[in-house]
Every structure is written in structure tokens, then in C-alpha cells.
N, C-alpha and C positions, 0 to 999 in steps of 0.2 A: 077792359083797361080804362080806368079814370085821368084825367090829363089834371095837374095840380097847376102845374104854369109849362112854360117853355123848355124848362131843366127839369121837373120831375113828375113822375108819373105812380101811379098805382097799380098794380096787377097782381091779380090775385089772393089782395091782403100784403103786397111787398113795394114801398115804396124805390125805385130806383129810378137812378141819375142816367137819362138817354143820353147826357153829352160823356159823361167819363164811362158809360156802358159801365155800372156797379149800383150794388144795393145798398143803401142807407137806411141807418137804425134809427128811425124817427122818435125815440128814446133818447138818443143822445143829446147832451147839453148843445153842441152847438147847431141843432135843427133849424133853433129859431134867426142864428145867425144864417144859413140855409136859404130860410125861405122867410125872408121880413115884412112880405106884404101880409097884414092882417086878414083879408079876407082868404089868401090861397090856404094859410094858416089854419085858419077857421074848418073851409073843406076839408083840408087834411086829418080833422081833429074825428069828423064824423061816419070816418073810413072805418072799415072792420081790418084792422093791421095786426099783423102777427108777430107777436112777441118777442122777441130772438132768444131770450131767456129761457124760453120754456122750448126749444130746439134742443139744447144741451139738457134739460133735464130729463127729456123722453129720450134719450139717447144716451147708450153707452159708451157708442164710438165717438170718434171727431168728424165722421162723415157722417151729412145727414142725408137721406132722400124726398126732394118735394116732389109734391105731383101738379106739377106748371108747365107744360111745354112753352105757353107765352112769354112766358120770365126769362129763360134759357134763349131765348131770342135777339133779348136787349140789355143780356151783360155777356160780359168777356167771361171765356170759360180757360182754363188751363189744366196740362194731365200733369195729375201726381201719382207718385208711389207710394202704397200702403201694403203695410201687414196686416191681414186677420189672425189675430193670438186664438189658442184652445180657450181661453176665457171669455169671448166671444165678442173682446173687443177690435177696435180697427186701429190702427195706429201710425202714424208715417213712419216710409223708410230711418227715417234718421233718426229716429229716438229709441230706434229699435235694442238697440244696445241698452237701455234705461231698464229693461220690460224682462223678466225672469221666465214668463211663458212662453210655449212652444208656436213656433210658426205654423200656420197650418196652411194658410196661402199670401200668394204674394200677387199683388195685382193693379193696375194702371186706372186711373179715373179722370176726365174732364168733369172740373170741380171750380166751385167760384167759393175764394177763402174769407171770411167774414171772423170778426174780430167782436167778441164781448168782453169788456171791462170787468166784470165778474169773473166769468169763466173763461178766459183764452179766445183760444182759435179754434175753430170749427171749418166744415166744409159742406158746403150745400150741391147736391150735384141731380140730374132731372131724373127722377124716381120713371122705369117702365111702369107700366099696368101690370105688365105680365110679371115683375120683378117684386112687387110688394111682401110677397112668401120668404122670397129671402135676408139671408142679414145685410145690414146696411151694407151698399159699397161689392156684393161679390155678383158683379155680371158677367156677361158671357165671355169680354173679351180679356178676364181678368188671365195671369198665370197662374196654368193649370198643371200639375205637375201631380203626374201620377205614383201613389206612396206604392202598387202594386209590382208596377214596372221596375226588373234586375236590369243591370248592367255590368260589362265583362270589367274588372276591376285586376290590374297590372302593375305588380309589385316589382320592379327592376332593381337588383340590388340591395331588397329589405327596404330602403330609405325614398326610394324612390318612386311615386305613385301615379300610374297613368287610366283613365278610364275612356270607355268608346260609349258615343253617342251618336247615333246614325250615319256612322262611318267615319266620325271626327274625334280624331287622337288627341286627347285632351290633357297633357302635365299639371295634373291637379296642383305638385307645391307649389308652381308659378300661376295657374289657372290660366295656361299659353297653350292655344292652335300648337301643334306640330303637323309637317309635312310628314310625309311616307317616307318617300324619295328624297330624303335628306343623309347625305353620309356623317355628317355628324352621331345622327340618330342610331345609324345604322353602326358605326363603328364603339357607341355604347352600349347597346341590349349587345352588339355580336352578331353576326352573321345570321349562324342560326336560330338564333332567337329571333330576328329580324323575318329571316324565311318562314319559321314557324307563324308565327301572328298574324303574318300575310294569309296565310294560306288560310287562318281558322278563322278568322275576321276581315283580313279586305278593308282596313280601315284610309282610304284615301281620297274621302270627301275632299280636305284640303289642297290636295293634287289637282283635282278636277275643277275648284273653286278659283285656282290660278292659270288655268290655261283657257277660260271659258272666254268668250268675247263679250256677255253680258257682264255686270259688275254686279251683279246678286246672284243668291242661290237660296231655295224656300228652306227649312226645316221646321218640321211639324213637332219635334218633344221639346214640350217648354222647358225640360230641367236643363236644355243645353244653356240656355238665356239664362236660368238661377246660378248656374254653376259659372259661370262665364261675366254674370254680374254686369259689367259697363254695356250700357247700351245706349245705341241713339233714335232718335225718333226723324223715321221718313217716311217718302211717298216716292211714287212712280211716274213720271212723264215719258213724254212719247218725243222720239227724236226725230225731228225730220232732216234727212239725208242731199248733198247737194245735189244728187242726181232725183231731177222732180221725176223723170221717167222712172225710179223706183219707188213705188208706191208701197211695197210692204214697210209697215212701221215697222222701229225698233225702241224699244223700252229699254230707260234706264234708270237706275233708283239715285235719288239723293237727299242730302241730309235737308231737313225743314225745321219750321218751329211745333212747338206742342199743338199749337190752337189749327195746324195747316195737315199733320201729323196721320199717316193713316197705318204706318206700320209703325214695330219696334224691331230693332237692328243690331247686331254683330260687326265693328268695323275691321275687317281685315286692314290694314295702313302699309306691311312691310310688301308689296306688290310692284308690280314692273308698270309705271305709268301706262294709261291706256288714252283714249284718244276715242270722244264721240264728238261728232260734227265740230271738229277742230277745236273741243273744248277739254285741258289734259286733268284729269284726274286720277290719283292714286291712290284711290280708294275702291275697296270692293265690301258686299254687303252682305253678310249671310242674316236673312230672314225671316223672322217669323210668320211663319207662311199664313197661321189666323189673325186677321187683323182687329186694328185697335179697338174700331167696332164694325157692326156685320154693316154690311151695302155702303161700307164706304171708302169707294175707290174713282172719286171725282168722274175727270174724264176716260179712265183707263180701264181699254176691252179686257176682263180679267181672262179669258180661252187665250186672245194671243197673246197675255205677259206670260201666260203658262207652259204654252204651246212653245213661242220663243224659248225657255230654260228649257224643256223637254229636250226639242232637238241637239242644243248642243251639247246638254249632258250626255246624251246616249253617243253621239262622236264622242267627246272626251272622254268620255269613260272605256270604251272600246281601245282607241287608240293607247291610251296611258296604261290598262290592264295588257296589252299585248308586247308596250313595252318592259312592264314589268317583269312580265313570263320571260321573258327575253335576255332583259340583266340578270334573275335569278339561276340562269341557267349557266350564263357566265362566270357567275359568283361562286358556283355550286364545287368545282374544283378547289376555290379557296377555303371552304369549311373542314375546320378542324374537326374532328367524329370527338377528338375530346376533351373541346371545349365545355369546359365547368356550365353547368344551368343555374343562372341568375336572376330565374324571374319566377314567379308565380302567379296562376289567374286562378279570381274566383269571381264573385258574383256580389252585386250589391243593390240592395233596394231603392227606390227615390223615396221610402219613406228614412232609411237609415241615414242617405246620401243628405237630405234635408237638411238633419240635425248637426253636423259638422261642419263646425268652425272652420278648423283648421288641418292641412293634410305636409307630412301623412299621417295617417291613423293605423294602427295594429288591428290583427284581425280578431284580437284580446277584445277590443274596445269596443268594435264595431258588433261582436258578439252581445255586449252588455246593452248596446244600446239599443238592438233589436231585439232582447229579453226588455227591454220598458226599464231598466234601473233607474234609479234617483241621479241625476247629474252628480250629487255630493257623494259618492257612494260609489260612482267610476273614477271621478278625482281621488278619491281614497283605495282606494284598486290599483291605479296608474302611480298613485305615489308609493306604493307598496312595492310594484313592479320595478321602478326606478332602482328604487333602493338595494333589490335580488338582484339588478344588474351591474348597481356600484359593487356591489358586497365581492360577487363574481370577477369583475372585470380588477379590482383592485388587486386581488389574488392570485388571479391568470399573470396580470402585468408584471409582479414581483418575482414568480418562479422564470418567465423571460427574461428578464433583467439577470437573473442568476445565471442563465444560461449564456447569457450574450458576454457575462463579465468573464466568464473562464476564457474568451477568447479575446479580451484587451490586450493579451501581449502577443498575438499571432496576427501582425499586421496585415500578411497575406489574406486571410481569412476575416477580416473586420466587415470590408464591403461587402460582400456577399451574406454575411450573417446580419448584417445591418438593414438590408434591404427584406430580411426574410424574418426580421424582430416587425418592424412593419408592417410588412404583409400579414403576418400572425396578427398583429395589433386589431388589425381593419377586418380579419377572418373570425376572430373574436367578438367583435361589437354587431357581424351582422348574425351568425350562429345564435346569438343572447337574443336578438328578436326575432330569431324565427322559434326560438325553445318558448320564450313567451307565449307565444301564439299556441303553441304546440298544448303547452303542460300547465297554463298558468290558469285559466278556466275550469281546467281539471282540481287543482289545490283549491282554488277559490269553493268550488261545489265540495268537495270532500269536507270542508272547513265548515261548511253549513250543514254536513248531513251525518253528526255523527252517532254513534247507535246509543240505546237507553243504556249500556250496559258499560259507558263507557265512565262515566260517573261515580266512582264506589265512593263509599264513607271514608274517610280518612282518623276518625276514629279509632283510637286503640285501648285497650282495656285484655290484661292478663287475667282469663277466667281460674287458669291452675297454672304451675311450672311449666306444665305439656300444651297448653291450650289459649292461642291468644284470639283475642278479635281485634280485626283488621282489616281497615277498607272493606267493610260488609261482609267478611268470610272468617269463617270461625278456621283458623288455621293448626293445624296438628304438627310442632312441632317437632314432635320427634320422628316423624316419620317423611316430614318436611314436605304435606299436603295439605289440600284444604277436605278439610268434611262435613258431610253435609249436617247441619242445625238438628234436620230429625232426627239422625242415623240413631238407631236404637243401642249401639254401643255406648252410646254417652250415658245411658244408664245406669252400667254399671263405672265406667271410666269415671266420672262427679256425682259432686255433693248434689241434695236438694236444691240448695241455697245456688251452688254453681250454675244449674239449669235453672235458676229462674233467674238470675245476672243473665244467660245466652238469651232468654227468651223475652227481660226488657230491651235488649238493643234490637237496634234494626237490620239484621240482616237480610241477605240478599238470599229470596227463596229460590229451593234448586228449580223447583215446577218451571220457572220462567224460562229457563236455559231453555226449556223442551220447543218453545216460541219460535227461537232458532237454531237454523240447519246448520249454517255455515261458520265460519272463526266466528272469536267474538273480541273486540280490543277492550281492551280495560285499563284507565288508570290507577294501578294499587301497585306502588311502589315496596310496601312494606310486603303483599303477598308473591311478589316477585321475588324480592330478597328472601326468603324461610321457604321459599319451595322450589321442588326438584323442578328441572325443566325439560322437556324433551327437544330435540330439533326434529320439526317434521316439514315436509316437501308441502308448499303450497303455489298454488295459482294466485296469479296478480294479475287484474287486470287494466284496462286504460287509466279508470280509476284512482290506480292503485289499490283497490280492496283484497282481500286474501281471502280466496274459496280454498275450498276441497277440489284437489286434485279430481278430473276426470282421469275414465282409460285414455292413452295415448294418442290412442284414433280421434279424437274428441277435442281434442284441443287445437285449441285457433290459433291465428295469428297474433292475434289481440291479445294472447294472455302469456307470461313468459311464469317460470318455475324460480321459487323461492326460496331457500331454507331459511326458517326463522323459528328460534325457541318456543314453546309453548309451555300451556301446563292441561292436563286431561281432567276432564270433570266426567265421571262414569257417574251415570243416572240409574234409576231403578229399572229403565227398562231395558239398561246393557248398551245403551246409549252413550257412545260418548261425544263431551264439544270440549272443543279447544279456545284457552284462553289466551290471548296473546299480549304484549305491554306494547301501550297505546304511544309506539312510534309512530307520529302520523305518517308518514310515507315509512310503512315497513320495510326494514332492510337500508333506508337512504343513509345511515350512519355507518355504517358497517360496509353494505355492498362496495364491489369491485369493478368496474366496469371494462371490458376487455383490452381496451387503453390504457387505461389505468394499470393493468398487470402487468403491459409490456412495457410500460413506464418503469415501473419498479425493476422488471429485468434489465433495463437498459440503463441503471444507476452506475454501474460500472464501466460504462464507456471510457470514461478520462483513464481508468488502471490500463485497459485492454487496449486501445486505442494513441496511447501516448506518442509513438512513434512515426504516424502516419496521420499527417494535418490532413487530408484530404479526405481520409472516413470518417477526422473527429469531425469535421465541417458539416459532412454528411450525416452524421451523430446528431449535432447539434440541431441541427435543419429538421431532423425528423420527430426530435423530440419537442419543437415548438410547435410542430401542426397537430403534435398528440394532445397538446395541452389545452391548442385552440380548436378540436375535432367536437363534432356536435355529441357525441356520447361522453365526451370527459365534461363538457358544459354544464350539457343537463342534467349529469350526477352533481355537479356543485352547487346547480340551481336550487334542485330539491332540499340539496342538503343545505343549502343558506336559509329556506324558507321554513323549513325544519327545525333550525338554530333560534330562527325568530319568535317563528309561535310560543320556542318551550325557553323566549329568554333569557338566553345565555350566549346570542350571539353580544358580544364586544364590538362596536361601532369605531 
């Protein structure tokens, strides 16, 4: 260290100001204002000083690492948040919204912020030895959040999204703590949804977090703190107690500045004030149990703050599980056996969990984004989706309306039909997002995978009166087949001339059929139209693709039975394949779904029924749940998306 005068100092190449504890750009114009005596001037001039300039330009990020522990001594340090982007930049939390790259970590740094007139703002912060391998700014006590690690992911109601984190019940669309033992809670999932979740997760961290007498509790997965967002930065002090004859300490956490800071924290705030050494606070602290850096926990025994949360979690946890066993058992006479299931659990990544914005999300979405899609390319997906669901939902709404209007002059019957036009409404919108979920990834993949044969020529050219071409098949009109280009009948059936017209177009050779086993879709409108068709029995699977029938024994669950037109193509080897017209979802225009039938039987209600308001009510009632039932849906789903592809849906 060089001493310049009284105010500044040299180290390491870095002149700084010991009275304002910061670094100064001896570069800057007002330097010489600074420091006015000539001779300190002078010294200063013969120093080996480091650039600040060339900091930003060997760096990607805005954080730099020097390798000074003496510097770090005698300026003020403070923690900030930064992103590391897949680009391999660093960037503060706040500008993170500017930055089109994927996060890949989020992380806390004591950093001294330095300002170049050229280039912005920068961050200088004390580079380890052992840290120089890595990229700027990502040290140990950065958040670490594991992309490997699932989590149980709780769909309550289609709309509503909850996920667990080391036993804390987390409302993703508010990103809010829930209690267990809350009847609110409890009177929304339902009893037994309530029992069930209990029993298969145990999520009652937060239970335990309020009946504890310390005001922290550790958690070790950093995605609770990402997902949870607001945190504060504290540390731990030791209480002392008025009674000097108790000597066990007692630790408590509180809130501090950055520069004083050895953890980051979760503020619980809606808590029943507590009371240490006559001092009330109501606040409690959930944890990050790795601190902000390693060995730094001033004066405090880390065994007894541990030891301390130890004991009284295993009381509170006992006591609270025993009462819980206890009300459930109580409860257990009140469950309905049949109460509708509202909820859905599945599973979700921290590397999926990451990339959302915003909740909730569909399990459509969360599928695309764990396939790596383009963000513009789920936007255009999601908006596609939207649209099947307006298309649907506008449709549903209209034929209810119909049905609610026969009974505007049956006053008796309004409320009750009113209340159950409603019900339908809300039965409707949550049905459309689970068919989503269900069928929508399925169309999406069918829409990219469609076979070579689905493509024919649309070209047409009459070879003779009997003989056209079309859509790549020499079609035989009078016998309203297609045949094949070689077949040596055509020898005698046309001219020279005719055969060599069949032989410059391009059709489509039979050899190729032999390629495949199974249907084959085609679009050829015109060979549709000029040829017999047969109906034959196929398999459809989740897909929607159409195989060959297995034997009966043979068939899954997975696959349901078809009938759908076709046309035979018998090959030379007595082979035959089936062609079928490239309805993308075979059968979705046409098909009946068993709803659907008894819909139709049930048109006649109002003739049959005129007499007795009480079974038309019942009439009525039964034919809006048929409308809103998840098999009339997802027939209309398909077939709206069906209408779209082939353009002819009306908006």
C-alpha cells in the first residue's frame, strides 16, 4: 500500500479514498481537483494504476473479479443480485426483463459499484484463488437451484396451482405460504382432497413454522427462495435471558443491512406476535440454511442455533401430526364418498419450474418447455389453443342459451335452471383445459408428422374418356378405381401416344405402397371423388393414427375401433393397403360420441314431456351437463381444430 496524502491511498494498482472508504478513477477530470498538491500529484502519476477501462473490456459481465484482498479492506462492500444468462453474461436482477436469454442462475454478491463514463456501471467484487476457473460472479454462496430436482405440482380446479417444497404449500398464482390446518383451505380442495394430500405429502412445514418459539426455521432447496422471490437479508444474535441463573442461550434471527448480512430470508409477517427478552416482534424467518458466505456467522455457535431449531421442531412436529390424525378422524364421518375430484398432481422440474413467468401454466405448456421449444413457437401454440377454446366455448354457450330460453316462461323452473346454466358455464371452461392438456400435444405432434404419401399431385390430365390422371394415380374411371401405371392391361386398353402422356407425368409408384404396412392418408380429393370406397373397421390410437385391426385379444386400451371409408390398392404380391382421405383426425367430422347420441334421442323432450314441468326441468338439467360432459367437448375440440387446419372454420 502507497500512502498519496491523508485521503488517498494506492493498493494494488487502485487508488482509494480511506475517508469515504471507495475507489477513485484517477482518469477522471476532477482528480486534479482531488488532490491539488503538486508534489502528491506527481507520486501519484508514477504509480502502476489500473485502468478502469480495460475492466469492461476483458469482461462480459458487469461484475468483475480482482485479486486484492487489501482493497476489499478499505472500501464499503454491498450485496447485490444478479442473473447469469446461457450467454454467459451476468447481469442485475433488475434489468433482467431487458435480456431475452434463459436464466441459468440467480445469485447474491458483495460488490463495490464503480461508474465509467464510457461504459456504465460495472462491479468489482474480491476474486477467491480457488474461484478464478469460474465465471465471473458464480461462488458458492450464489442460488443454486437444481434443473434435476421434481416437485409434486397440484392443479385444484384446472385454474388453480399449488406446489410443495420441503413440506411448504406454496399458491403458486399468488406465490403465498399456505397453512395446512387452515379451513379455508380446507373447505376449497374438499375434505377429501384435503385428507388425501395429507396423507401422500405431509405438507405442514408452515404449521410447524407458527407454533415454534424460535422465529426461524432453515430450508436447504434454493428454488423455495426463487419461487417465493422477496427476501431479506439477516443474521443471528444470541438472547440473553432475565434469569442470569439460565445459562442456555437462545438465538434469534433478525433483519440487518447487506454490508452486516450473513443469511437471506423468507418473512413470514401474518404471525401471532412473540416476545424475546421483552422485545415484541412479529415476524418469523424461514431460512436459507447455506449462508451468504461459508464461515460467516460472527459470534454465533452454529451446533446450538441448529440444535436449538432441532428440538423444537421434533416437539412441534409430533404434537401438530398427532393432532392432525385426530381432526382427520373426526372429519372422516363428514366425507362425501361422492364428492367430484378436483384436483390433479403430477410432477415438475426446477429446470421447467425456472422458466415460468407466470402461473398457472397447462400441462400443454409445461410439456413444450421441457421438449426445449422456441418461446415464439409456445406463444403460437397457446394462441392456437386459446382460439379451440373460444371456437368451443362460444358454441357450448349458444346451445345453453337455447336451452335455458324454453324455459323463460316456467317461472317456477327459472332458478333452478339458472343456477345449473352456471354451473354448466364453469363445468365447460374447466373440461376445455383439461382436453388441452389431454389432446392438444397430441394434434400438435400429428401436425408435424405427417406421412410421404400424404402429398399427391393435384394435377389432372384426361389420358382417354376411361382413364384420368389425378393427384398422382392414373384413375379407371369406369370401373371407379385407381390402377396401377404398369399393369400390362394398358396395353391393350391405349394408344402409343396415351402411354407415353402416362409415362411423362409423375405418378405415384405402386412399389412404394409395399414400404408400408399400415393405412395410408392421402390427400386426393379428385381420387376420392371417381372411386368406390369401402368402409372398413380400423384401430385408432392415442395419436389418432388408423392401423389394422388386431385379433380382439390384442387390443388395448389405448386404441378404440373406427369405421372409416377407404379405397384398396392390391399389389402384385396379393397385398393389399388401404387409402384413406386425409381427415386429420379420422372420423372427428363425422364421429358420434355416446353423448352426443343421447342428445339427439333426447330432442324430443319438450313433445314428450309438456305436461310435467318437473321432468322438463330434469330434461333440461341433464341435457346441459351432456353438452358440458368431457366426451362432447373433446369431440368439438378436435373437430374445431380440424375446421382450422382445412380452413373453413368461420371466425
Amino acid at each position: 500500500m502507497f500512502t498519496v496524502n491523508s485521503k488517498f491511498v494506492v493498493i494494488d494498482g487502485w487508488l482509494v479514498d480511506v475517508v469515504e472508504r471507495k475507489p477513485v478513477n484517477f482518469r477522471s477530470p476532477e482528480i486534479r481537483l482531488l488532490i491539488p498538491n503538486d508534489d502528491d500529484y506527481e507520486k501519484l502519476l508514477k504509480q502502476d494504476l489500473v485502468d478502469w477501462t480495460e475492466l469492461k473490456k476483458d469482461s462480459q459481465s458487469i461484475l468483475v473479479g480482482v485479486d486484492s484482498v487489501e482493497l476489499f479492506k478499505h472500501i464499503k462492500l454491498s450485496l447485490q443480485e444478479f442473473f447469469l444468462l446461457d450467454d454467459g453474461k451476468v447481469v442485475l436482477k433488475r434489468i433482467r426483463s431487458k435480456s431475452h436469454y434463459k436464466v441459468i442462475k440467480k445469485f447474491a454478491q458483495r460488490c463495490c459499484r464503480l461508474f465509467l463514463p464510457k461504459w456504465g456501471t460495472i462491479y468489482i467484487y474480491p476474486m477467491i484463488q480457488d474461484d478464478r476457473v469460474r465465471p465471473d460472479g458464480v461462488l458458492q454462496f450464489s442460488l443454486d437451484v437444481q434443473p434435476s430436482l421434481e416437485y409434486p405440482l397440484i392443479d385444484i380446479n384446472v385454474n388453480n396451482q399449488y406446489i410443495i417444497i420441503e413440506g411448504f404449500l406454496i399458491y403458486l398464482n399468488e406465490r403465498r405460504l399456505c397453512k395446512w390446518n387452515d379451513n379455508n383451505l380446507r373447505d376449497w380442495i374438499g375434505l377429501k382432497t384435503w385428507t388425501y394430500l395429507r396423507r401422500l405429502y405431509n405438507p405442514i412445514s408452515l404449521d410447524i413454522v407458527y407454533n415454534l418459539n424460535s422465529n426461524y426455521y432453515f430450508v436447504k432447496d434454493d428454488q423455495f427462495f426463487q419461487i417465493m422471490g422477496k427476501r431479506a437479508f439477516v443474521r443471528f444474535s444470541n438472547v440473553v435471558g432475565n434469569d442470569t441463573r439460565d445459562k442456555v442461550p437462545f438465538y434469534v434471527c433478525v433483519r440487518t443491512t447487506t454490508t452486516k448480512a450473513t443469511h437471506i430470508a423468507y418473512i413470514v409477517t401474518d404471525v401471532t406476535q412473540i416476545s424475546f427478552n421483552d422485545k415484541k416482534d412479529g415476524l418469523k424467518f424461514i431460512v436459507r440454511k447455506r449462508p451468504i458466505m461459508e464461515d460467516v456467522y460472527s459470534d454465533v455457535n452454529i451446533s446450538e442455533l441448529e440444535n436449538q431449531l432441532f428440538i423444537e421442531v421434533k416437539v412441534v412436529e409430533n404434537g401438530f401430526s398427532t393432532y392432525i390424525f385426530q381432526l382427520e378422524n373426526q372429519l372422516m364421518k363428514f366425507i362425501n364418498e361422492e364428492e367430484k375430484t378436483n384436483y390433479r398432481v403430477g410432477m415438475i422440474s426446477g429446470e421447467v419450474l425456472d422458466q415460468i413467468r407466470d402461473f398457472p401454466v397447462s400441462k400443454f405448456t409445461m410439456s413444450l418447455i421441457a421438449a426445449g421449444e422456441d418461446r415464439k413457437y409456445i406463444e403460437l401454440l397457446q394462441e392456437l389453443a386459446r382460439r379451440l377454446e373460444k371456437i368451443c366455448m362460444e358454441k357450448t354457450l349458444r346451445s345453453l342459451e337455447e336451452i335455458r330460453e324454453k324455459f323463460d316462461q316456467k317461472s317456477g323452473m327459472q332458478i333452478g335452471l339458472e343456477m345449473e346454466y352456471y354451473q354448466s358455464t364453469e363445468e365447460c371452461k374447466r373440461n376445455l383445459e383439461v382436453i388441452k392438456d389431454d389432446v392438444m400435444l397430441m394434434l400438435v405432434k400429428r401436425l408435424g408428422s405427417r406421412s410421404v404419401h400424404e402429398y399427391g399431385l393435384v394435377r389432372e390430365e384426361y389420358i382417354s374418356p376411361r382413364f384420368l390422371a389425378a393427384d398422382g394415380f392414373l384413375i379407371d374411371l369406369a370401373e371407379e378405381k385407381p390402377i396401377n401405371p404398369k399393369d400390362p392391361r394398358l396395353l391393350t386398353l391405349l394408344k402409343d401416344f396415351q402411354r407415353d402422356s402416362i409415362a411423362r407425368l409423375s405418378l405415384i409408384d405402386w412399389d412404394d405402397f409395399k414400404k408400408s404396412q399400415g393405412p395410408i392418408p392421402l390427400r386426393a380429393r379428385t381420387l376420392f371423388k371417381h372411386c368406390r370406397k369401402l368402409n372398413k373397421i380400423f384401430t385408432q390410437d392415442a395419436d389418432f393414427k388408423l392401423n389394422l385391426p388386431p385379433s380382439e385379444v390384442n387390443l388395448t386400451d389405448a386404441q378404440i375401433t373406427i369405421s372409416y371409408p377407404c379405397i384398396p390398392i392390391f399389389l402384385e404380391d396379393k397385398n393389399v393397403r388401404y387409402l384413406y382421405e386425409d381427415s386429420f383426425i379420422p372420423g372427428s367430422r363425422t364421429a358420434t360420441t355416446p353423448s352426443s347420441a343421447t342428445f339427439q334421442l333426447n330432442c324430443e323432450w319438450k313433445n314428450r314431456l309438456q305436461n310435467d314441468t318437473e321432468l322438463q326441468l330434469q330434461e333440461g338439467v341433464k341435457r346441459m351437463r351432456l353438452l358440458t360432459s368431457y366426451e362432447e367437448l373433446r369431440s368439438k375440440y378436435i373437430s374445431a381444430f380440424e375446421k382450422l387446419r382445412a380452413d373453413d372454420y368461420i371466425d
